[in-house]
PDB file of N, CA, C, O and CB in Angstrom:
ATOM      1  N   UNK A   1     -63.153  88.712 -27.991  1.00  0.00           N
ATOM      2  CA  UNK A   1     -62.921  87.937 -29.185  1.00  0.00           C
ATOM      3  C   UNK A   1     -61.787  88.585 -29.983  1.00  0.00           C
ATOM      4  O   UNK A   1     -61.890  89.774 -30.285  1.00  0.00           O
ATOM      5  CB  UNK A   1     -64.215  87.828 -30.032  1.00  0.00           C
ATOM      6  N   UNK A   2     -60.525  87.752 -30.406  1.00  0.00           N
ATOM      7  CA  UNK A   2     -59.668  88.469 -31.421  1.00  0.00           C
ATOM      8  C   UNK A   2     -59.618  87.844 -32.368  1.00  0.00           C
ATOM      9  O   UNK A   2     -59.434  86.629 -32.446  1.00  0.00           O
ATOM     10  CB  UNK A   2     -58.443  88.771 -31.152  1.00  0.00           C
ATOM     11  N   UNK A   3     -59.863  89.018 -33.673  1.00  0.00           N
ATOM     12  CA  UNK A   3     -60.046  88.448 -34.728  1.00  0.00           C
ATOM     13  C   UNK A   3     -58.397  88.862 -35.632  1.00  0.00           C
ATOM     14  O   UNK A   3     -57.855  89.964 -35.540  1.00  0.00           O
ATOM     15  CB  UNK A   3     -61.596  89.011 -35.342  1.00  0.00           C
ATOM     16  N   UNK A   4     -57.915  87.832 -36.360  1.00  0.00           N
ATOM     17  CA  UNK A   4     -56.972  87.521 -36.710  1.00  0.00           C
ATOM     18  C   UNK A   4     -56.832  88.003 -38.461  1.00  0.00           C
ATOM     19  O   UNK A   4     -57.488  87.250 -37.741  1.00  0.00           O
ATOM     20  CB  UNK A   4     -56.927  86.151 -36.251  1.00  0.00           C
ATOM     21  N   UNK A   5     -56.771  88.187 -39.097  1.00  0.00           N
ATOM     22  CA  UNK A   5     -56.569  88.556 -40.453  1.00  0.00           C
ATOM     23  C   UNK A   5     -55.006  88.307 -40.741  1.00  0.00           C
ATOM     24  O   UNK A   5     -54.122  89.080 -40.373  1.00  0.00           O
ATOM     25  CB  UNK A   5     -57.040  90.100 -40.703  1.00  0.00           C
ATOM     26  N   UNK A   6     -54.794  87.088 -41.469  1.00  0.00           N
ATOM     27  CA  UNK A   6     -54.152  86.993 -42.711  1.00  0.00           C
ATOM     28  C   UNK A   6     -52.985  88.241 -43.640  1.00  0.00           C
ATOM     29  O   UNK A   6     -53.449  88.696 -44.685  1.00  0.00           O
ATOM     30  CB  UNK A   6     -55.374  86.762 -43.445  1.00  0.00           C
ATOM     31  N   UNK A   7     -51.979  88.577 -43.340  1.00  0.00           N
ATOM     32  CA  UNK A   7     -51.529  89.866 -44.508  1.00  0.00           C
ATOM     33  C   UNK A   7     -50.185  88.869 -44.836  1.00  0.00           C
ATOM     34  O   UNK A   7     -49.108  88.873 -44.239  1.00  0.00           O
ATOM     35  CB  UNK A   7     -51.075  91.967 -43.723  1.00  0.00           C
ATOM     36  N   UNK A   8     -50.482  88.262 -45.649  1.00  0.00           N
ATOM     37  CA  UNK A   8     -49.269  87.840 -46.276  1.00  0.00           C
ATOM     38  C   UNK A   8     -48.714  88.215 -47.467  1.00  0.00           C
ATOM     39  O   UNK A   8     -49.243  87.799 -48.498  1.00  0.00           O
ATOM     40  CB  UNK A   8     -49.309  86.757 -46.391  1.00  0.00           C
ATOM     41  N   UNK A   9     -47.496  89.106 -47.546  1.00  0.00           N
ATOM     42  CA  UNK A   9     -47.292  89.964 -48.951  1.00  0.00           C
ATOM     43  C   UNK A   9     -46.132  89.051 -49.558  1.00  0.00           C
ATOM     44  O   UNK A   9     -45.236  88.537 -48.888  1.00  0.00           O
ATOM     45  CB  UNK A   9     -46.752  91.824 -48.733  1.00  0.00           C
ATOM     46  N   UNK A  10     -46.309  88.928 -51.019  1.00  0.00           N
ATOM     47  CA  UNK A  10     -45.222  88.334 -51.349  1.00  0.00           C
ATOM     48  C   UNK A  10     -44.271  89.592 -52.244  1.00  0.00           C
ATOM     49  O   UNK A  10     -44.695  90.698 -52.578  1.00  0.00           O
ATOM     50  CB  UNK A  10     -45.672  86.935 -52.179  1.00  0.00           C
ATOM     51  N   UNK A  11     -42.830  89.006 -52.504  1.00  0.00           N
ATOM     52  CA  UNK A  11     -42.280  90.414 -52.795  1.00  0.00           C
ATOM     53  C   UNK A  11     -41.889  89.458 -54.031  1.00  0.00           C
ATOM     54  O   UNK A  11     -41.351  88.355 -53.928  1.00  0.00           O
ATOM     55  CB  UNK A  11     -41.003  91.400 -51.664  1.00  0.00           C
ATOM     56  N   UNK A  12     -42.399  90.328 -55.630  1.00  0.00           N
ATOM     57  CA  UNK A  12     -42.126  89.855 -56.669  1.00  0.00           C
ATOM     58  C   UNK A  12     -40.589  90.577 -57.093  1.00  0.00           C
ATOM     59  O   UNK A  12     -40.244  91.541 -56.408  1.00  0.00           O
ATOM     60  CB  UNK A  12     -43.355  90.060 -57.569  1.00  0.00           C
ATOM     61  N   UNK A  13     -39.747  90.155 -58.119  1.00  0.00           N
ATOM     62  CA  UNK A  13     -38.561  91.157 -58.638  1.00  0.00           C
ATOM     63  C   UNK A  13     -39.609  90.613 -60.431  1.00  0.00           C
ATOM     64  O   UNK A  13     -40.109  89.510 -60.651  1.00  0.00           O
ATOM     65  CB  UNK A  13     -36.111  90.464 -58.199  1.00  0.00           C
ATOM     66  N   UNK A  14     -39.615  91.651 -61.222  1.00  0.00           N
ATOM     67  CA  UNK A  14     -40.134  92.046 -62.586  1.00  0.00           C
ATOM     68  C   UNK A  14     -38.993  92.102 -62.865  1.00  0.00           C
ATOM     69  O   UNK A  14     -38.186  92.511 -62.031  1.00  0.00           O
ATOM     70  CB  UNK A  14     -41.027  93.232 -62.931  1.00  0.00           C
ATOM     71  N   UNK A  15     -38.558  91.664 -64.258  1.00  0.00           N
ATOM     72  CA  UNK A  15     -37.215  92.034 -64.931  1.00  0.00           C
ATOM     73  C   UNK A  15     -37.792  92.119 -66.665  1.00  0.00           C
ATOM     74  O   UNK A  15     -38.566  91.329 -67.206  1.00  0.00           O
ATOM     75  CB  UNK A  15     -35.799  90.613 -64.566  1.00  0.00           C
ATOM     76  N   UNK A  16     -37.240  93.138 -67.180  1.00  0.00           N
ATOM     77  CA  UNK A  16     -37.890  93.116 -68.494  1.00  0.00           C
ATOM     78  C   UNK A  16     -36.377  92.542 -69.292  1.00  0.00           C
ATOM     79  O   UNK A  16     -35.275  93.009 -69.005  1.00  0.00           O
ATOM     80  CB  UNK A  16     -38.649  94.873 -69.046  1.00  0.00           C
ATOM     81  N   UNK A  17     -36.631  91.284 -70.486  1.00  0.00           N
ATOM     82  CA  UNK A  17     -35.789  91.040 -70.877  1.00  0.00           C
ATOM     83  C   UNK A  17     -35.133  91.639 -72.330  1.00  0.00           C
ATOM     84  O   UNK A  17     -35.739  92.370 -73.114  1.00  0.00           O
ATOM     85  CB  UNK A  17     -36.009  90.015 -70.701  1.00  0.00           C
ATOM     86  N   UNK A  18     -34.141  91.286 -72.444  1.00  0.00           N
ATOM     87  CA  UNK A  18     -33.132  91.678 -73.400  1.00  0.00           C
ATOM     88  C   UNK A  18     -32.943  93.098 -73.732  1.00  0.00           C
ATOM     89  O   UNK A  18     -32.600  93.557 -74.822  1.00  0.00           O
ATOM     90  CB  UNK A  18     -33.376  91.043 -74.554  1.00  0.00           C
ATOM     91  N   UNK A  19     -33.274  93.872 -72.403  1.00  0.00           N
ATOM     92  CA  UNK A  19     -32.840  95.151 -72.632  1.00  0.00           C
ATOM     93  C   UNK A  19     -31.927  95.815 -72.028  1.00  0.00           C
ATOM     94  O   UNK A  19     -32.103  95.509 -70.849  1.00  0.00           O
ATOM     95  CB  UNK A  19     -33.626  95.792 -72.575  1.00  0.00           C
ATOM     96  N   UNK A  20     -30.769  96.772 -72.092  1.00  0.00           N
ATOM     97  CA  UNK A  20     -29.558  96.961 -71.767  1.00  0.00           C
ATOM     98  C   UNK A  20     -29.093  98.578 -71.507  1.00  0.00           C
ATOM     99  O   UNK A  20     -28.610  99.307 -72.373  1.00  0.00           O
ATOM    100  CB  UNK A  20     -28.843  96.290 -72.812  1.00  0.00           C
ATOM    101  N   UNK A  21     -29.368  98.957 -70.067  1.00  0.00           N
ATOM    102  CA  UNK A  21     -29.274  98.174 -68.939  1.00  0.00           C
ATOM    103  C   UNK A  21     -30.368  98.022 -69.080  1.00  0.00           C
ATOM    104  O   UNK A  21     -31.211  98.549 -69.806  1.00  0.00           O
ATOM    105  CB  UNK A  21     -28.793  98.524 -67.715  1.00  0.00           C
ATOM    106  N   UNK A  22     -30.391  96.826 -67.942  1.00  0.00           N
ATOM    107  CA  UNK A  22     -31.351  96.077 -66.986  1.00  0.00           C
ATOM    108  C   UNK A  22     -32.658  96.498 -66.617  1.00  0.00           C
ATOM    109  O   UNK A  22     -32.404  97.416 -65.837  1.00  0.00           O
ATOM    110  CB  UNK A  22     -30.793  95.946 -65.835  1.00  0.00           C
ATOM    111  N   UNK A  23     -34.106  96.395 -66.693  1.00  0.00           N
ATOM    112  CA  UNK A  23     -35.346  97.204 -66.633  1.00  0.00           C
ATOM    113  C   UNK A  23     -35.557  96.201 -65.348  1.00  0.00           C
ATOM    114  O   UNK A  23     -35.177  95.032 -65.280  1.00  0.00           O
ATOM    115  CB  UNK A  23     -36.578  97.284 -68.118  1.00  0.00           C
ATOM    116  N   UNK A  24     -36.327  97.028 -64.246  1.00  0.00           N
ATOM    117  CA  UNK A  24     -36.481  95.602 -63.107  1.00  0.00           C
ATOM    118  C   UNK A  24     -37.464  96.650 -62.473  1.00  0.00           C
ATOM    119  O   UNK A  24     -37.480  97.813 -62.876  1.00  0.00           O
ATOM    120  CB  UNK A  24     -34.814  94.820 -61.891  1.00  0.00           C
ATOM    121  N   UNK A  25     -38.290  96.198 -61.460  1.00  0.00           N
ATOM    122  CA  UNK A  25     -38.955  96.738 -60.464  1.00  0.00           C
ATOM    123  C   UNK A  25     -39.519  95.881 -59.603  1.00  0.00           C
ATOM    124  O   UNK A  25     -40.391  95.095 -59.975  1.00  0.00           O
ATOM    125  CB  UNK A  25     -39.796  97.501 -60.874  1.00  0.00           C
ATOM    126  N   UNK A  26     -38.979  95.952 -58.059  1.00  0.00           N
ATOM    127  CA  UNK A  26     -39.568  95.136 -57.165  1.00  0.00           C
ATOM    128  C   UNK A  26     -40.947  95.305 -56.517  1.00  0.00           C
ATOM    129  O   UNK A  26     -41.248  96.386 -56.009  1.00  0.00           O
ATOM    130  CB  UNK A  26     -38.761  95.075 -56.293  1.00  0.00           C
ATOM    131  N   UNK A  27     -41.489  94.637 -56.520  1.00  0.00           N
ATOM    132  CA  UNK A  27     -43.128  94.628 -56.325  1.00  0.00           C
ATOM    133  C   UNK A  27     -43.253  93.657 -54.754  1.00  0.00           C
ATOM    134  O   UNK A  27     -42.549  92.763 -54.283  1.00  0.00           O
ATOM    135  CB  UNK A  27     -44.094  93.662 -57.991  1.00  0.00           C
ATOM    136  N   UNK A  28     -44.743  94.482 -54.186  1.00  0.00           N
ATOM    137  CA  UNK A  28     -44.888  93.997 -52.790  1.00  0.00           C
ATOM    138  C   UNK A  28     -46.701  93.485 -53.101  1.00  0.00           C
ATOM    139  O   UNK A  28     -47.540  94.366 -52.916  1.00  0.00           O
ATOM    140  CB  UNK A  28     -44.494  95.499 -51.360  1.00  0.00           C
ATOM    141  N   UNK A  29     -47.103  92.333 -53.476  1.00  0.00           N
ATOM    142  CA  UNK A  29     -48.545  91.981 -53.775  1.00  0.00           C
ATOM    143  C   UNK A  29     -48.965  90.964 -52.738  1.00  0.00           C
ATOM    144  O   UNK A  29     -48.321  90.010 -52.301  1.00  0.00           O
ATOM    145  CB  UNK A  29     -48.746  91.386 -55.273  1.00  0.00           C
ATOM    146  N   UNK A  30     -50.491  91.478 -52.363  1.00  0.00           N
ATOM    147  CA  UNK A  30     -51.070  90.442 -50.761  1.00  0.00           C
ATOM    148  C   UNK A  30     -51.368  89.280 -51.777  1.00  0.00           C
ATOM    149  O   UNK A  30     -51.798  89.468 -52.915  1.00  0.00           O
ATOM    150  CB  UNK A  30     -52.935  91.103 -49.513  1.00  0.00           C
ATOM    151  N   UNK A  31     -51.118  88.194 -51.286  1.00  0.00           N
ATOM    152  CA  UNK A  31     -51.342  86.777 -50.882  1.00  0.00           C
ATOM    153  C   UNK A  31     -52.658  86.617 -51.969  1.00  0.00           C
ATOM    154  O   UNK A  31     -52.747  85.795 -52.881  1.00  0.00           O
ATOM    155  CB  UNK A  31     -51.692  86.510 -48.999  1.00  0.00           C
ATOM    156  N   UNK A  32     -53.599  87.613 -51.597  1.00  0.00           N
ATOM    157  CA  UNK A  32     -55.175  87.625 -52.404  1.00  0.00           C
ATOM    158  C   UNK A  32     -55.051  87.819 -53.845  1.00  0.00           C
ATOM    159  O   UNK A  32     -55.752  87.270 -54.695  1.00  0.00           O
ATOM    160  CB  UNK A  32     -56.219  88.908 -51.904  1.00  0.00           C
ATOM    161  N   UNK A  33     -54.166  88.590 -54.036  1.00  0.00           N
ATOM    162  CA  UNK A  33     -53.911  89.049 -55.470  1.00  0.00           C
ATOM    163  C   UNK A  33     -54.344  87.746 -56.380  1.00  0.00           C
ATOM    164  O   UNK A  33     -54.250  86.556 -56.082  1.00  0.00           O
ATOM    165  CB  UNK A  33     -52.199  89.517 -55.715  1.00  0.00           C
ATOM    166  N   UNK A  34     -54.873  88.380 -57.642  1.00  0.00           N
ATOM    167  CA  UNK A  34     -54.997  87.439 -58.563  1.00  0.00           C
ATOM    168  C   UNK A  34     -54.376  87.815 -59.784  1.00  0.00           C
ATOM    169  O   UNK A  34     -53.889  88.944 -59.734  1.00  0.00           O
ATOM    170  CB  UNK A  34     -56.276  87.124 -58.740  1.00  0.00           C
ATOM    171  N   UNK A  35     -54.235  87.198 -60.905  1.00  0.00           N
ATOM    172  CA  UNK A  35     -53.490  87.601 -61.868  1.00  0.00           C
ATOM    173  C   UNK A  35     -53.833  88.808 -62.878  1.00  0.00           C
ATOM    174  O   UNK A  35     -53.002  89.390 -63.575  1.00  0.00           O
ATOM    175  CB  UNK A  35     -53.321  86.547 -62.474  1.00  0.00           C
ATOM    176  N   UNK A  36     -55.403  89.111 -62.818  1.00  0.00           N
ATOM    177  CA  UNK A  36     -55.775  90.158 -62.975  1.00  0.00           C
ATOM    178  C   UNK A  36     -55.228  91.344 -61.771  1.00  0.00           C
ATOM    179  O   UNK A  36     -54.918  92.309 -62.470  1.00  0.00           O
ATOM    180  CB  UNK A  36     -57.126  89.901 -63.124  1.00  0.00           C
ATOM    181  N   UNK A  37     -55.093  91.538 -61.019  1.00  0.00           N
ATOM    182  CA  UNK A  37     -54.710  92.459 -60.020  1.00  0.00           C
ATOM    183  C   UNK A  37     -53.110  92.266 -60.394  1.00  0.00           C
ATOM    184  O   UNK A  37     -52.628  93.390 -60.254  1.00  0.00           O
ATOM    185  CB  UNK A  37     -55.270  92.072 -58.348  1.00  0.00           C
ATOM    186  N   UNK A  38     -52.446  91.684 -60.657  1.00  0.00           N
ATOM    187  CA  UNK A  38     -50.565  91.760 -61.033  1.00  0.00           C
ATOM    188  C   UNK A  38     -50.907  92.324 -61.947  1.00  0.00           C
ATOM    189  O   UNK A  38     -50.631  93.502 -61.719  1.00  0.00           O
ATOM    190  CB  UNK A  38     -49.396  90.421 -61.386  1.00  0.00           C
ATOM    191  N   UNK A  39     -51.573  92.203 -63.348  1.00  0.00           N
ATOM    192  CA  UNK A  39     -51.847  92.251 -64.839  1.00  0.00           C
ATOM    193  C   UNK A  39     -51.762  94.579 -64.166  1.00  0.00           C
ATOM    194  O   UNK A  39     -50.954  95.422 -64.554  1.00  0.00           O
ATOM    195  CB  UNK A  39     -54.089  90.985 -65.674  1.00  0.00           C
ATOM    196  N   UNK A  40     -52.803  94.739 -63.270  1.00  0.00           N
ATOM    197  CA  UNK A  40     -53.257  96.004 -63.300  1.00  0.00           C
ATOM    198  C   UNK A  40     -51.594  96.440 -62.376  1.00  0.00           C
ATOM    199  O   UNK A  40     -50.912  97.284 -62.958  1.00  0.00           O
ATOM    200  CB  UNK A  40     -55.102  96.270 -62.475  1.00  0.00           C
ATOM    201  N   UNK A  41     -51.090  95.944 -61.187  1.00  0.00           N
ATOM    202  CA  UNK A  41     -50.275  96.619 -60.460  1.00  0.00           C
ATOM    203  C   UNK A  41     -49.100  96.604 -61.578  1.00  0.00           C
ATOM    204  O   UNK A  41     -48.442  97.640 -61.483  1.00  0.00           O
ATOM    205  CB  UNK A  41     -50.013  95.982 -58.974  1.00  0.00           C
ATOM    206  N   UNK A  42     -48.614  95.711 -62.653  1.00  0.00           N
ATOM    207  CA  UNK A  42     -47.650  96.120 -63.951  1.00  0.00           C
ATOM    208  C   UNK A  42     -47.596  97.217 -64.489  1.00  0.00           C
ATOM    209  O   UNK A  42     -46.635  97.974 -64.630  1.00  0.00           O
ATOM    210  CB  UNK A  42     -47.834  95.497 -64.999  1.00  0.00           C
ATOM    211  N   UNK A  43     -48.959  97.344 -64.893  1.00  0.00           N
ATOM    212  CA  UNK A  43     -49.378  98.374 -65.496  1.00  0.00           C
ATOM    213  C   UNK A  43     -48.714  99.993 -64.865  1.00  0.00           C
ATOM    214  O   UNK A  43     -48.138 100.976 -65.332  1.00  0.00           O
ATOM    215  CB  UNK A  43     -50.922  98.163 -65.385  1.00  0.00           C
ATOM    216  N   UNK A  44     -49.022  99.698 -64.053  1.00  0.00           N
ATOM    217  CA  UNK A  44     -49.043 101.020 -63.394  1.00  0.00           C
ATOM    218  C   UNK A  44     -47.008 101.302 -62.541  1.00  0.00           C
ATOM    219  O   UNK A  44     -46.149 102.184 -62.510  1.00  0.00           O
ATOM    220  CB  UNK A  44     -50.705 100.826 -61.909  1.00  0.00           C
ATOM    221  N   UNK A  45     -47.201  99.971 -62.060  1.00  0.00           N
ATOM    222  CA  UNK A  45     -45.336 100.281 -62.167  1.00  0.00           C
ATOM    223  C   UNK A  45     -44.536 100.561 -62.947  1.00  0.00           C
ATOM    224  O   UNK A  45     -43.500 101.220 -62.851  1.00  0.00           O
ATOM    225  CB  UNK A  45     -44.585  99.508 -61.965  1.00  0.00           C
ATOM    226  N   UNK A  46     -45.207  99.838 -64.113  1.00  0.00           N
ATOM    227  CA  UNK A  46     -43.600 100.085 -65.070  1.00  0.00           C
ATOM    228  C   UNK A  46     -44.573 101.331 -65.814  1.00  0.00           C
ATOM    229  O   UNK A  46     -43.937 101.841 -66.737  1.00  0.00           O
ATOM    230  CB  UNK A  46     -42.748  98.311 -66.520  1.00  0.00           C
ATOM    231  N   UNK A  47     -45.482 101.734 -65.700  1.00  0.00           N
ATOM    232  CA  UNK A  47     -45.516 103.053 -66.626  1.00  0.00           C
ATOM    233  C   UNK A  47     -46.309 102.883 -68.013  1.00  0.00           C
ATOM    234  O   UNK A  47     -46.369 103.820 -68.809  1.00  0.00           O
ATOM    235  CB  UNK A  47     -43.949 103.493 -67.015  1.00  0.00           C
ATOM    236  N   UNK A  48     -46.968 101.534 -68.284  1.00  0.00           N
ATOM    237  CA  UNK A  48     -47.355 101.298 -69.346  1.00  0.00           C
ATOM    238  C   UNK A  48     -49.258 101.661 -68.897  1.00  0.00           C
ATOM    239  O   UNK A  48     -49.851 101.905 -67.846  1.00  0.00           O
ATOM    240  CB  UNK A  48     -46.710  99.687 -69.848  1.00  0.00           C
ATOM    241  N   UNK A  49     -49.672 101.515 -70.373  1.00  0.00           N
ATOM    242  CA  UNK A  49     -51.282 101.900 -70.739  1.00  0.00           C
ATOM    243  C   UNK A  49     -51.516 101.239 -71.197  1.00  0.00           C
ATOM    244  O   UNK A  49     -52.112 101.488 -72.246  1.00  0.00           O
ATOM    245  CB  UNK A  49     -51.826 102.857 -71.373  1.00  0.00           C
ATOM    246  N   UNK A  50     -51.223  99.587 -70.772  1.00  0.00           N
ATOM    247  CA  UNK A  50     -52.242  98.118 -71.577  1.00  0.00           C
ATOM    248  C   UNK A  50     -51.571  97.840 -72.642  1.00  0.00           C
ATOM    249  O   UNK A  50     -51.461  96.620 -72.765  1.00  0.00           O
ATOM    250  CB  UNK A  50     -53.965  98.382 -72.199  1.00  0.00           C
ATOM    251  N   UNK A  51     -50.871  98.661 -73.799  1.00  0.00           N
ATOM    252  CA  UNK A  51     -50.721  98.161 -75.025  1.00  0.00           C
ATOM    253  C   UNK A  51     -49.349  97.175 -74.960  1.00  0.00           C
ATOM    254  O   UNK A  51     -49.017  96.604 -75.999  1.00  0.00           O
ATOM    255  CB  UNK A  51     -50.654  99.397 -76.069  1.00  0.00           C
ATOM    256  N   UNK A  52     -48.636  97.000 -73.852  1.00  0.00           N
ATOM    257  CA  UNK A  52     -47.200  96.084 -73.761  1.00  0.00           C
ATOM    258  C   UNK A  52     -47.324  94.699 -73.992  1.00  0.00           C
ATOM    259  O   UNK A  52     -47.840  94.221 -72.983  1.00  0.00           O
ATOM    260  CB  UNK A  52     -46.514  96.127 -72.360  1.00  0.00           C
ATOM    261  N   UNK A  53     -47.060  93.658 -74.985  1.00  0.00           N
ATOM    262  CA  UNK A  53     -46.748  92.491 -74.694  1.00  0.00           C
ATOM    263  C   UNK A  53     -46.628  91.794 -73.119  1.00  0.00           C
ATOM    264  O   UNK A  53     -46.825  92.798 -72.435  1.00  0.00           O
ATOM    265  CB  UNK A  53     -45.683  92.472 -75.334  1.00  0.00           C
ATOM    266  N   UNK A  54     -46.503  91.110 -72.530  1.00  0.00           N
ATOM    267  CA  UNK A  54     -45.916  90.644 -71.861  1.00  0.00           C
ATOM    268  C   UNK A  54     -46.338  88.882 -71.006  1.00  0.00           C
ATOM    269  O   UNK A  54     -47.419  88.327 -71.198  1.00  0.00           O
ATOM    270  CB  UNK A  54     -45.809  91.788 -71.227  1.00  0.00           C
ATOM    271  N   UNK A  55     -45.470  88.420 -70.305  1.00  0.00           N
ATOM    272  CA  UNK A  55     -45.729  86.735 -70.347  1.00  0.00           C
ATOM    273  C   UNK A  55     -45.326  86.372 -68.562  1.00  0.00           C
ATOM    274  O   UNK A  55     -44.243  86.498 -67.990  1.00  0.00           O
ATOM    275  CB  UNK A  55     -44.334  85.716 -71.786  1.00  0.00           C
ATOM    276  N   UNK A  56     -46.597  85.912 -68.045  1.00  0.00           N
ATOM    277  CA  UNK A  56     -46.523  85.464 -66.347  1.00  0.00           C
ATOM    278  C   UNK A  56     -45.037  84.197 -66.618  1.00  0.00           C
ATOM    279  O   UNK A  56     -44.775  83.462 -67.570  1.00  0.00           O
ATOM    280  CB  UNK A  56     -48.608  84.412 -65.571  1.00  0.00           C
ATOM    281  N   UNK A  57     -44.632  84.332 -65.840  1.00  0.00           N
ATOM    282  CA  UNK A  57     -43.710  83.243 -65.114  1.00  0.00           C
ATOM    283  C   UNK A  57     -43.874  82.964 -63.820  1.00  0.00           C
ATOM    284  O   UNK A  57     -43.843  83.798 -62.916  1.00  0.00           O
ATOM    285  CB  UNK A  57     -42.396  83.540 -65.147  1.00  0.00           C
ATOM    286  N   UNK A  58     -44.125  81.295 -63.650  1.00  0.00           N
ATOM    287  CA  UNK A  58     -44.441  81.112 -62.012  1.00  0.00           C
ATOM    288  C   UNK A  58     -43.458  79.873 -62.456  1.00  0.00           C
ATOM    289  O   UNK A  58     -43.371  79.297 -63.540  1.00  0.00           O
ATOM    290  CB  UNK A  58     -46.382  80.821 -61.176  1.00  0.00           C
ATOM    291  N   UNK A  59     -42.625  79.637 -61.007  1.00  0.00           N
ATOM    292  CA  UNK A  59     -41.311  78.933 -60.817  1.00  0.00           C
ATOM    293  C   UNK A  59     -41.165  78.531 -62.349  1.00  0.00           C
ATOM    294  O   UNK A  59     -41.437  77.389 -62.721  1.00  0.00           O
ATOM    295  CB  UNK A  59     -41.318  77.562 -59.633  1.00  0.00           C
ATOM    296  N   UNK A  60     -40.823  79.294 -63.022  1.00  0.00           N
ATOM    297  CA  UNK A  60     -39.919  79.179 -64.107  1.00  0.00           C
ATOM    298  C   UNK A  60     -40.823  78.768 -66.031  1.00  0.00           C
ATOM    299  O   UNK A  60     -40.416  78.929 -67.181  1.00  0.00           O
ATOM    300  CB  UNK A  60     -38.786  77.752 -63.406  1.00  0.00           C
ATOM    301  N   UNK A  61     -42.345  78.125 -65.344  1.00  0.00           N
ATOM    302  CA  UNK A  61     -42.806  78.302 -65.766  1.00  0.00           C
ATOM    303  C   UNK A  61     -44.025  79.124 -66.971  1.00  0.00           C
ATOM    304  O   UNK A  61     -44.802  79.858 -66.359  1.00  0.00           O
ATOM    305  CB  UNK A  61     -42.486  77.981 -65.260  1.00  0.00           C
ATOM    306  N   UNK A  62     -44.231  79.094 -68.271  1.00  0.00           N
ATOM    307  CA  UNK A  62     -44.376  80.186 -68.770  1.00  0.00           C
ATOM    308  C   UNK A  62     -45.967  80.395 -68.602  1.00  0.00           C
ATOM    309  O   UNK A  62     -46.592  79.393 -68.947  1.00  0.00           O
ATOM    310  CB  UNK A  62     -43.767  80.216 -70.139  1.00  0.00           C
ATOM    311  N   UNK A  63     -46.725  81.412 -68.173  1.00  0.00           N
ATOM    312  CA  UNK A  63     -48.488  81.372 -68.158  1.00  0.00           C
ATOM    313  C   UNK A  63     -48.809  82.782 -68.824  1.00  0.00           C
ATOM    314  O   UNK A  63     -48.695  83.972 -68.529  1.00  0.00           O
ATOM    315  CB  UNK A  63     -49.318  81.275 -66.333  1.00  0.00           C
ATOM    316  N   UNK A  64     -49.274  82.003 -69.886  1.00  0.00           N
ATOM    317  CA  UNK A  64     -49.996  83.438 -71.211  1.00  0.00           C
ATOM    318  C   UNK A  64     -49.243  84.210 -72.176  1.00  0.00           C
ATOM    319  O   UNK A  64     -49.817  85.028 -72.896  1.00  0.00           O
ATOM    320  CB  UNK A  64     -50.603  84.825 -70.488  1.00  0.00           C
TER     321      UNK A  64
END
């Protein structure tokens, strides 16, 4: 029997705006991820401890 598993990673680019230079970090998140799990992998990329503003964009759209 072969069992098959799913790893589909999507590769995000983060860009923090209006700051000069450019703040960015490319991100690699599975398929499963939920927006709580981006909310925590942010966290921890860019260096922050929860207290940052910040606003989801999906195709261009604004969420939260």
């Amino acid at each position: 029997m072969s069992l098959t598993t799913d790893c589909t990673i999507y590769q995000l680019k983060v860009i923090l705006l209006g700051i000069s230079p450019m703040i960015w970090r490319r991100l690699l998140v599975y398929r499963e991820s939920t927006i709580a799990d981006l909310h925590h992998i942010l966290q921890i990329t860019m260096g922050w401890t929860d207290t940052h503003l910040h606003r989801f964009r999906i195709q261009g759209s604004g969420m939260g």
